[in-house]
ZAMARGU-4260 file (C-alpha; in steps of 0.2 Angstrom, whole numbers, plus 5000, padded with zeros to 4 digits):
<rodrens>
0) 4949/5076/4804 | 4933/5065/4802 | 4926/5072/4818 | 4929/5088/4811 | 4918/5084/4799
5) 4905/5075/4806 | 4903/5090/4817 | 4903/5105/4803 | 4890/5093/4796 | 4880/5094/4812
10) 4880/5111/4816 | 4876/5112/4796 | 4859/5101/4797 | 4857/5111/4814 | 4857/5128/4809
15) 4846/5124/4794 | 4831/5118/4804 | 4834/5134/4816 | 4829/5145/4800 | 4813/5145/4791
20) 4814/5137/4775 | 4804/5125/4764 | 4816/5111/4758 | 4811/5095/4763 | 4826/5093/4777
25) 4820/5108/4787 | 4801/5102/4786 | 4805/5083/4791 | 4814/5090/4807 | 4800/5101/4813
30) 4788/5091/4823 | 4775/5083/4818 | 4757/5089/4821 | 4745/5075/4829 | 4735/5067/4816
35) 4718/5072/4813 | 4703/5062/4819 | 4694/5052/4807 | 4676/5054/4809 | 4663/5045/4801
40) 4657/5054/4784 | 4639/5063/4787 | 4637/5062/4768 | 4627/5046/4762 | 4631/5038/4747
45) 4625/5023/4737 | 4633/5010/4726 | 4629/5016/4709 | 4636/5035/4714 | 4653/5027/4719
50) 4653/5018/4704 | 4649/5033/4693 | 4665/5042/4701 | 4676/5029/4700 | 4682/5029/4682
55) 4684/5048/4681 | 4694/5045/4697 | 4705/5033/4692 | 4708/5039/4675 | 4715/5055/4682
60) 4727/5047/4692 | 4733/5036/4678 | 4734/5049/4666 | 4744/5060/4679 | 4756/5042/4683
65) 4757/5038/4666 | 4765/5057/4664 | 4777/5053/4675 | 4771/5057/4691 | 4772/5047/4706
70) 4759/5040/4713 | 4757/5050/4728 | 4757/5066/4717 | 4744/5058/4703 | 4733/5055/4720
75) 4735/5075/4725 | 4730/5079/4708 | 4714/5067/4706 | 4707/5076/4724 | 4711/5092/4719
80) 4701/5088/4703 | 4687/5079/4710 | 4673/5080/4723 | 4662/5069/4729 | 4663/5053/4740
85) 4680/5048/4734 | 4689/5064/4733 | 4686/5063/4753 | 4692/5048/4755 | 4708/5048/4746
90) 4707/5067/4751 | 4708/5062/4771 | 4724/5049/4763 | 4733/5063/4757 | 4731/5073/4774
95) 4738/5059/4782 | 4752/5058/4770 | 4756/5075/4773 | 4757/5075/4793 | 4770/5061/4792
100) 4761/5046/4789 | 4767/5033/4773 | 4756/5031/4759 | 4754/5013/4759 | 4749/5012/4777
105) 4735/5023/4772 | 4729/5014/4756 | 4729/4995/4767 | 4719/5005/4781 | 4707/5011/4769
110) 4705/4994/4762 | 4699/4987/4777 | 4693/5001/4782 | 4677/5010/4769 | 4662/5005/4771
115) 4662/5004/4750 | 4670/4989/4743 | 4674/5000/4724 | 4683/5010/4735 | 4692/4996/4746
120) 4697/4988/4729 | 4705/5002/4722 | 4713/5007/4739 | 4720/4988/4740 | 4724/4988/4722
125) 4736/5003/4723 | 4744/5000/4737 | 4747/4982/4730 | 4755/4991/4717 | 4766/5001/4727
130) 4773/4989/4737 | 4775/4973/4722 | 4782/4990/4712 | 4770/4985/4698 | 4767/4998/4683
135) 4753/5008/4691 | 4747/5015/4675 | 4745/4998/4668 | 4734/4991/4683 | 4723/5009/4683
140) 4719/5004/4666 | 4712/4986/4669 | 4703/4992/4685 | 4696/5008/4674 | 4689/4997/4662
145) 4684/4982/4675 | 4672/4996/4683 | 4666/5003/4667 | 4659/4983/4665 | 4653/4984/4682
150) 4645/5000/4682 | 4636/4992/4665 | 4630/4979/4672 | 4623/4987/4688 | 4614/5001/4677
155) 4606/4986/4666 | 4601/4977/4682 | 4593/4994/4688 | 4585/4997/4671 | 4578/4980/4671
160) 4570/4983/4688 | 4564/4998/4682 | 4557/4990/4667 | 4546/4980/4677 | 4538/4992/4687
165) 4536/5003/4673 | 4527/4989/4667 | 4512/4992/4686 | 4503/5008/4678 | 4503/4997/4662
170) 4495/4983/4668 | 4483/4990/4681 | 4478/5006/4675 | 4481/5010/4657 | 4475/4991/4651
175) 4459/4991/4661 | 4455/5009/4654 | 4458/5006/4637 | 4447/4989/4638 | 4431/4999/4649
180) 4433/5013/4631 | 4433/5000/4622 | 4420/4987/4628 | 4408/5002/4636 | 4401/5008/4619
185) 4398/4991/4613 | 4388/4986/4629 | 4381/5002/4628 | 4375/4996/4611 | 4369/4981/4611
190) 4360/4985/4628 | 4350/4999/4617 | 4347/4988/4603 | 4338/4975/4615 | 4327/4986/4621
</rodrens>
């Protein structure tokens, strides 16, 4: 009687991956495509613009965890929302995902991987989450606002650098010019009185 089951049950999961349909049973029996090749981004990017994107990022997929989505899908979501230099990294994650690979693999492989350390800490920090099974939305949060503090001390930095050399033209051209208006006349003058 069991075999009979166990059989019925065979030819059952059998026949479903022999027709076309889009549960999840049929798709994880179809095999796998290879994994695409990942090549080394063409786009350049500094610092300060990955640290621009990353509190929009990372607020996306907290709100969308915080709903009650999972952290694969509140990933999907920030991508699809996004663009720019982390929307194709996490974007090349998902694709991964989606031919078979697991997702906290490919969040330690970007960690150790990016050539950006923002974006090796948020990949670390999420997959930490997923395997400690830590509130998600919780640690977004506190990395949200950490980066917003980073972000603010890097533009002060820049703006201070910038001050100083604002401060070049000032000292060397503007200074000396105003002094040759202002001393000029009065040479000028007293040169003509002497005479």
């Amino acid at each position: 009687m069991e075999s009979l089951t166990l059989t019925l049950i065979a030819l059952s999961i059998l026949g479903l991956s022999l027709f076309p349909s889009k549960s999840g049973l049929v798709r994880r029996l179809r095999p796998r495509q290879s994994l695409p090749i990942r090549r080394p981004s063409t786009q350049s990017f500094s610092e300060i613009d990955v640290l621009l994107e990353i509190p929009d990022f990372a607020s996306l997929i907290g709100f969308a965890v915080a709903a009650g989505e999972s952290l694969e899908t509140g990933l999907r979501i920030a991508v699809q929302r996004s663009s720019g230099f982390l929307s194709q990294e996490f974007g090349f994650i998902i694709r991964n995902v989606d031919h078979g690979s697991i997702l906290q693999v490919e969040l330690e492989r970007v960690s150790r991987e990016s050539n950006s350390q923002q974006v090796s800490e948020l990949a670390l920090k999420l997959a930490l989450a997923t395997s400690n099974g830590s509130a998600v939305s919780d640690l977004i949060g506190e990395y949200v606002q950490s980066s917003i503090l980073e972000l603010k001390a890097v533009l002060l930095e820049r703006a201070g650098k910038n001050e100083t050399k604002m401060m070049i033209p000032l000292v060397f051209v503007i200074l000396p010019v105003t002094v040759l208006f202002a001393v000029y006349p009065s040479l000028n003058i007293l040169q003509n009185s002497f005479l």
